[in-house]
C-alpha positions in Angstrom: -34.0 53.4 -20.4 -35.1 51.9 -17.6 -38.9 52.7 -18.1 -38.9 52.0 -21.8 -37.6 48.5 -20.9 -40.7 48.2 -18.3 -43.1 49.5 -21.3 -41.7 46.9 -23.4 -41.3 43.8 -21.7 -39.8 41.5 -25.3 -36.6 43.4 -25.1 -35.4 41.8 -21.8 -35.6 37.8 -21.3 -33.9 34.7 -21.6 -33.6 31.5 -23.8 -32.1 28.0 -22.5 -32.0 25.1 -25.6 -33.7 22.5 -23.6 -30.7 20.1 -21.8 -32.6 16.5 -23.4 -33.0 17.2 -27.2 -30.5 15.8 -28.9 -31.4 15.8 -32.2 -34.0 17.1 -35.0 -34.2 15.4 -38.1 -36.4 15.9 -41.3 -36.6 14.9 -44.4 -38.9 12.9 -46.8 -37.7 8.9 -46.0 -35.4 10.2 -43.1 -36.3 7.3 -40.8 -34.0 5.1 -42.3 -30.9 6.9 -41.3 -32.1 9.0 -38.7 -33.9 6.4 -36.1 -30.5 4.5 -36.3 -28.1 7.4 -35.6 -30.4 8.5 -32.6 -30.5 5.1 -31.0 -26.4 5.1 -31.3 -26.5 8.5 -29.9 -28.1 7.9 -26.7 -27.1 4.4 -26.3 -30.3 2.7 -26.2 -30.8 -1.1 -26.5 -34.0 -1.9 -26.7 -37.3 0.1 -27.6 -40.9 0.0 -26.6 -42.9 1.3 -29.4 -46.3 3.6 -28.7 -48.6 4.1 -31.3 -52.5 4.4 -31.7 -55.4 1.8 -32.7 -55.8 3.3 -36.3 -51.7 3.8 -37.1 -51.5 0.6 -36.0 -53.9 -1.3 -37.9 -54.8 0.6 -40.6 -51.1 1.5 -41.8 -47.9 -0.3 -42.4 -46.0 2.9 -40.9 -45.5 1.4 -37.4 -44.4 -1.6 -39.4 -41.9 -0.2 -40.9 -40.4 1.5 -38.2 -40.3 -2.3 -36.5 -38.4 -3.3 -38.8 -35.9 -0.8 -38.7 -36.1 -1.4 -34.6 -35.6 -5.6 -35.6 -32.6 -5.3 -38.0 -31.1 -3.7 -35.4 -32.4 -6.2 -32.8 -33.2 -3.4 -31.0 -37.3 -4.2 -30.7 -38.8 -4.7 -26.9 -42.6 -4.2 -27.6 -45.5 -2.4 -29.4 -48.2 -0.9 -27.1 -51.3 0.6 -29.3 -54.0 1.5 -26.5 -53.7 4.8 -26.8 -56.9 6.7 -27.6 -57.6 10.6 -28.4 -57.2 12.7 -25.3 -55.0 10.1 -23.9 -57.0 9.0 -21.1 -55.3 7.8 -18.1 -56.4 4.0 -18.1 -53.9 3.8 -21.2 -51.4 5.1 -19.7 -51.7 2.8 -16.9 -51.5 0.1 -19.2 -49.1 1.4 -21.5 -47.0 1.7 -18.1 -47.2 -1.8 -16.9 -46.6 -3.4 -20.2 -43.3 -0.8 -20.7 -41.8 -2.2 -17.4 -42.5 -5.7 -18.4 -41.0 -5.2 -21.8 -37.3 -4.5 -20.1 -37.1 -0.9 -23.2 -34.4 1.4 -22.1 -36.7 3.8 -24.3 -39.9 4.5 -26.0 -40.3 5.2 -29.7 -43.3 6.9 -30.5 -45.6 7.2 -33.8 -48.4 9.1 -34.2 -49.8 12.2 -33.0 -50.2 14.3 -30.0 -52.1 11.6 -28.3 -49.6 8.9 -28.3 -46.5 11.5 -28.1 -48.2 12.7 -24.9 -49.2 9.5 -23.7 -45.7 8.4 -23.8 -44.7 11.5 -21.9 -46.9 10.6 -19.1 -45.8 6.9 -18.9 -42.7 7.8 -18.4 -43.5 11.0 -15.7 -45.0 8.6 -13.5 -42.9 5.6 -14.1 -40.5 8.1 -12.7 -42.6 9.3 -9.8 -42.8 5.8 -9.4 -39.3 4.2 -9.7 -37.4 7.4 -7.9 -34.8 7.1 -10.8 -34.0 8.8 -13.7 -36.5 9.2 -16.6 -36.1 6.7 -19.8 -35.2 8.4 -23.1 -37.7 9.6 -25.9 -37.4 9.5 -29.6 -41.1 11.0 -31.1 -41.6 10.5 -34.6 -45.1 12.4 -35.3 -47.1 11.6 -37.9 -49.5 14.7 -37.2 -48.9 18.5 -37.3 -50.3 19.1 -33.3 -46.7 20.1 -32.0 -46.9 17.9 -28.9 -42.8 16.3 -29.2 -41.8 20.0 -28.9 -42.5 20.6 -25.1 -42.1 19.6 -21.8 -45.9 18.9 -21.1 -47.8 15.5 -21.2 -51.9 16.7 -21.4 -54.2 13.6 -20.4 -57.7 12.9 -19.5 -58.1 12.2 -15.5 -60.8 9.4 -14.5 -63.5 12.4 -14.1 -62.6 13.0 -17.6 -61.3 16.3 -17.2 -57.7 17.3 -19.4 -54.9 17.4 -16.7 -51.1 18.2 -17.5 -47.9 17.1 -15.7 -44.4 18.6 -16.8 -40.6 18.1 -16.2 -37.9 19.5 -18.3 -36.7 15.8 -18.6 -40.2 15.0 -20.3 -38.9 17.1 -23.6 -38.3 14.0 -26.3 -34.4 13.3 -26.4 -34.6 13.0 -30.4 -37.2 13.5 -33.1 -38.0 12.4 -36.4 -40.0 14.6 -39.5 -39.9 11.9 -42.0 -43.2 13.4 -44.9 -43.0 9.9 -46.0 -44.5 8.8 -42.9 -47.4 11.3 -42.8 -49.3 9.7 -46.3 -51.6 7.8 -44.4 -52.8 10.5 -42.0 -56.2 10.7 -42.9 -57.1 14.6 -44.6 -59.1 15.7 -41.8 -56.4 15.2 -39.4 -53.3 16.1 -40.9 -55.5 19.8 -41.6 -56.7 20.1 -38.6 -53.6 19.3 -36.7 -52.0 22.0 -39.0 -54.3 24.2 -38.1 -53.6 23.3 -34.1 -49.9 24.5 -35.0 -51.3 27.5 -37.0 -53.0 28.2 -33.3 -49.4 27.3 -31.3 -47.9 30.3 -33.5 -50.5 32.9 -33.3 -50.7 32.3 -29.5 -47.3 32.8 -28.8 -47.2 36.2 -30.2 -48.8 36.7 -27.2 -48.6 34.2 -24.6 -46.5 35.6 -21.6 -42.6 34.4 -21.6 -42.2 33.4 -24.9 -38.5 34.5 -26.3 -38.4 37.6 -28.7 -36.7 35.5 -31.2 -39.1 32.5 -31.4 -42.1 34.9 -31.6 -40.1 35.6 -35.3 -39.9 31.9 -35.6 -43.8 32.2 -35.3 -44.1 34.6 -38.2 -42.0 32.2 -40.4 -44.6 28.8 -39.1 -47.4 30.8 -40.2 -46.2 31.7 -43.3 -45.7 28.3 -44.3 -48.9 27.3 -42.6 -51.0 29.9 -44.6 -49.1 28.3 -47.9 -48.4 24.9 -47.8 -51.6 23.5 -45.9 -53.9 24.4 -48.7 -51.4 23.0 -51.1 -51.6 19.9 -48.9 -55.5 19.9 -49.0 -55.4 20.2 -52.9 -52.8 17.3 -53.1 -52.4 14.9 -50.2 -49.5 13.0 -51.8 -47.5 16.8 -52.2 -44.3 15.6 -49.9 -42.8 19.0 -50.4 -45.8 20.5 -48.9 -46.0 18.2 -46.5 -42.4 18.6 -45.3 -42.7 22.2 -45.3 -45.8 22.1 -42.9 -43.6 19.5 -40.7 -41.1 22.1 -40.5 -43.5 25.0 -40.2 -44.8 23.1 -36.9 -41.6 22.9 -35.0 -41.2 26.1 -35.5 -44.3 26.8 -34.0 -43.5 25.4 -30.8 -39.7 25.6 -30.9 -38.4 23.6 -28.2 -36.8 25.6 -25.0 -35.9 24.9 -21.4 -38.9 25.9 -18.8 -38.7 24.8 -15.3 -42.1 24.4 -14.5 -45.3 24.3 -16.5 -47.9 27.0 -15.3 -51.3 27.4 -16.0 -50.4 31.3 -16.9 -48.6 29.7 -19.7 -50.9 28.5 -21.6 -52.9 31.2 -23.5 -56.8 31.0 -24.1 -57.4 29.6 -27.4 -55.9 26.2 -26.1 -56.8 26.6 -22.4 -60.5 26.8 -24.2 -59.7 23.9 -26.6 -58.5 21.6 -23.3 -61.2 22.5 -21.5 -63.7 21.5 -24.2 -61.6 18.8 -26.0 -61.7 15.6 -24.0 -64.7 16.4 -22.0 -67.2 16.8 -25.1 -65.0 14.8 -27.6 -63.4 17.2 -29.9 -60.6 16.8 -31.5 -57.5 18.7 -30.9 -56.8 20.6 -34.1 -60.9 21.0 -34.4 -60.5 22.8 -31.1 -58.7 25.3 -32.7 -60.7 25.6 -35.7 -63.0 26.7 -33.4 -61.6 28.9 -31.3 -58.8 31.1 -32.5 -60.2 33.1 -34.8 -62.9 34.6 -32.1 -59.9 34.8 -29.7 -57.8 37.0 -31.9 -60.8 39.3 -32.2 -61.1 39.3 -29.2 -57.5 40.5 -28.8 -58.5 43.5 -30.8 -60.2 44.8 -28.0 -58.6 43.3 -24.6 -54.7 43.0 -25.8 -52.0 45.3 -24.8 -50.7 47.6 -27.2 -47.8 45.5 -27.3 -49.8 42.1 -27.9 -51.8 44.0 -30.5 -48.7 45.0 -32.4 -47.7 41.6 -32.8 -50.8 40.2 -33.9 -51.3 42.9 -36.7 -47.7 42.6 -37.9 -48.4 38.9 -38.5 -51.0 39.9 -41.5 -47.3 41.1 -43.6 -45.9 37.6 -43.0 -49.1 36.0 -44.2 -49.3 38.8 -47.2 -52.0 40.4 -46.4 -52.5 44.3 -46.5 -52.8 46.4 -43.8 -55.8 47.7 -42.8 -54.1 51.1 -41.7 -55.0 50.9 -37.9 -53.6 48.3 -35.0 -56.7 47.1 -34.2 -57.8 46.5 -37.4 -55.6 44.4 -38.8 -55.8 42.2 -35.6 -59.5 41.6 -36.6 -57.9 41.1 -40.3 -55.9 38.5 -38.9 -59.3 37.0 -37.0 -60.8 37.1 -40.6 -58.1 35.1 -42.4 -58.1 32.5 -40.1 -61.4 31.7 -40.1 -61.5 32.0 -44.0 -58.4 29.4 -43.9 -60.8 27.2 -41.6 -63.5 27.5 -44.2 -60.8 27.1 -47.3 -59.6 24.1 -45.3 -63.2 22.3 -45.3 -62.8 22.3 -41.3 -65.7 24.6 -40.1 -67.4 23.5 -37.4 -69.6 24.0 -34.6 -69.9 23.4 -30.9 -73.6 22.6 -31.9 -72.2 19.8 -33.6 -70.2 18.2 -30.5 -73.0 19.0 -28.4 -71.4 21.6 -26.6 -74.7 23.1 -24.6 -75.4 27.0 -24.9 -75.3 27.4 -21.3 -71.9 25.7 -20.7 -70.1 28.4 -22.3 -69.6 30.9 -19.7 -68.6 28.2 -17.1 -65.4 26.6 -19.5 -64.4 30.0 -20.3 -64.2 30.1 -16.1 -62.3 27.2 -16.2 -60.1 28.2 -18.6 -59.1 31.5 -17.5 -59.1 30.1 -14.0 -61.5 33.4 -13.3 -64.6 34.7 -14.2 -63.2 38.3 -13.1 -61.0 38.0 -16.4 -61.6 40.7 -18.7 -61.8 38.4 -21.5 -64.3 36.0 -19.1 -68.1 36.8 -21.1 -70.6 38.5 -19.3 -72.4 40.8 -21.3 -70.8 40.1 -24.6 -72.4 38.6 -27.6 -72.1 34.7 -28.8 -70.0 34.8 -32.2 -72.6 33.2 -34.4 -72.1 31.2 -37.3 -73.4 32.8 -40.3 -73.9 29.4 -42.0 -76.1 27.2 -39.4 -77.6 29.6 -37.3 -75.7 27.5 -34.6 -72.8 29.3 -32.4 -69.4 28.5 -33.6 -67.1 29.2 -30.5 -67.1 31.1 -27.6 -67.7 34.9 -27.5 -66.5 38.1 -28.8 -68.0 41.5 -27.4 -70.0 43.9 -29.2 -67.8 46.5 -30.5 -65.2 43.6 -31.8 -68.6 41.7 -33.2 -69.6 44.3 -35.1 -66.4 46.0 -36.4 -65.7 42.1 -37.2 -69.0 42.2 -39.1 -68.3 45.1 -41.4 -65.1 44.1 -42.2 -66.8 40.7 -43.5 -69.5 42.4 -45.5 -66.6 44.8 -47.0 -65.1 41.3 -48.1 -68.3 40.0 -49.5 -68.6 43.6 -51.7 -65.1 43.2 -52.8 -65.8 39.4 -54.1 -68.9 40.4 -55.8 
């Protein structure tokens, strides 16, 4: 018994509910009741509100949830700095302007930028202070996942990405309210569901990850594969939108880790930090252009064990089976990058200006290696079929060209 359990590391392990979340609520118009009942919950008086340039100017969503904040009298401040990546002159800011606000806690609204902005304000307003850390209530009104874990990414002054973690950083209550998400512009409401469509395919594989939320994963990308198109069709779908809310957290289901590593973080978004605030991409774009290449890569490089989850995710997304392990992982690599295309989000690194050359050295970076077996030496840039440009990283030969066939077998069956 002993030896099968060393063969197949998911049947041993652990899960801990993280100690600070107190409370998920969802629902379309849920902020009403639910920003209220959290505030009672953990006692806090008065709250600093973090929010973006655009949420805050464009919308009437951080507005509203001032107003709830004032009939309660329970509204400190508004700080709206915060810009994509997060750099770390915000956060500064954003810092100063909490303590001089006398908030007990910090609301947030917006995306992952704000939601880890927030988290970093109040990591180093702990390093800081010595004391405990102020409470978090994160109401997103993107699909990246960030209120879920323990992490705050950030830009550094070099302008490098850069993460500090705590199990205290893990939001104490958040809010999935559809209603607030209306005003997301398309682009990034799809892209960010595509960054939670990356969270879910990557912990399949990504080393510690609980047995049971790797079935959590399955569900997310069902609904991911369903409802985001349904969302791109009709922006103002609130079912859809709800569902993809939901399908997010379960992406990134919340549970208690010590420490952040870099081991944890698998290399579709260890590629996408690495690239994201240093050449200006976008989050979710990062994953548009990267996780399809990754997973066929997998085909090649993964464990047996890896492979098998991979492949099995092509049932949950109702696809059939190629008949062989491998093949369906590259099937999985295929629909993803047709849900990219379906999505209107294809891209290219050509595009962000992403030089040729730089490729090897922030797949280095990322893999912390160039000794990785995934690291490319003599491999082939995937190209993109449309531009003549390269859409991502790399993909070896074999996986290229098996990849390759099984696209021209798609064209055949279309035509």
């Amino acid at each position: 018994m002993s030896d099968t359990l060393e063969r197949s590391p998911d049947l041993a392990g652990t899960y801990t509910y993280p100690d600070t979340l107190r409370g998920v609520y969802y629902g379309p118009g849920c902020v009403k009741t639910a920003l209220p009942q959290l505030l009672d919950i953990l006692g806090a008086k008065k709250a600093f509100v973090v929010t973006g340039r655009s949420l805050f100017h464009n919308t009437d969503v951080v507005k509203s949830v001032e107003r709830i904040l004032n009939e309660r009298k329970a509204y400190a401040a508004t700080f709206y700095d915060v810009r994509e990546h997060s750099p770390i002159a915000g956060i500064k800011s954003g810092m100063q302007q909490l303590k001089e606000s006398g908030a007990d806690i910090i609301v947030t609204v917006g995306g992952g930028s704000p939601i880890c902005a927030s988290k970093a304000m109040l990591y180093y307003l702990q390093q800081e202070t010595g004391g405990s850390f102020l409470r978090h209530i994160a109401i997103p009104t993107t699909l990246s996942a960030a209120e879920y874990t323990n992490r705050a990414g950030h830009t550094n002054e070099e302008g490098y990405k850069t993460i500090v973690s705590s199990p205290e950083l893990l939001p104490a209550g958040i809010i999935l309210d559809a209603e607030l998400t209306l005003a997301t512009p398309e682009r990034l409401w799809l892209s960010t569901g595509f960054r939670a469509l990356d969270h879910a395919v990557e912990n399949l594989y990504r080393p510690l990850v609980p047995m049971p939320l790797k079935y959590l994963c399955y569900a997310a990308l069902a609904d991911l594969f369903t409802y985001l198109p349904r969302c791109k069709g009709d922006p103002h779908d609130l079912e859809a939108r709800q569902r993809v809310q939901v399908a997010s957290w379960m992406s990134q289901w919340p549970y208690k880790q010590e420490k952040h590593t870099h081991s944890t973080a698998a290399l579709s978004h260890s590629l996408g930090q690495k690239m994201g605030a240093r050449y200006g991409i976008p989050h979710g774009i990062t994953s548009c252009l990267t996780l399809a290449p990754v997973v066929a890569l997998k085909a090649e490089v993964a464990s047996q064990e890896d492979k098998r989850w991979l492949a099995n995710a092509l049932y949950h997304i109702r696809k059939p089976s190629t008949g062989t392990v491998e093949g369906d992982v590259l099937a999985l690599s295929l629909n993803i990058q047709r849900l990219v295309d379906d999505l209107g989000l294809h891209s290219t690194l050509s595009e962000y200006n992403v030089p040729r050359e730089d490729i090897p050295r922030i797949a280095e970076l990322a893999l912390s290696t160039k000794d990785d077996p995934m690291c490319p030496k003599n491999g082939t840039m995937w190209p993109d079929r449309r531009s003549g440009t390269f859409s991502s990283q790399w993909i070896s030969p074999p996986a290229a060209a098996s990849f390759e066939s099984q696209l021209q077998a798609e064209v055949q069956l279309q035509s």
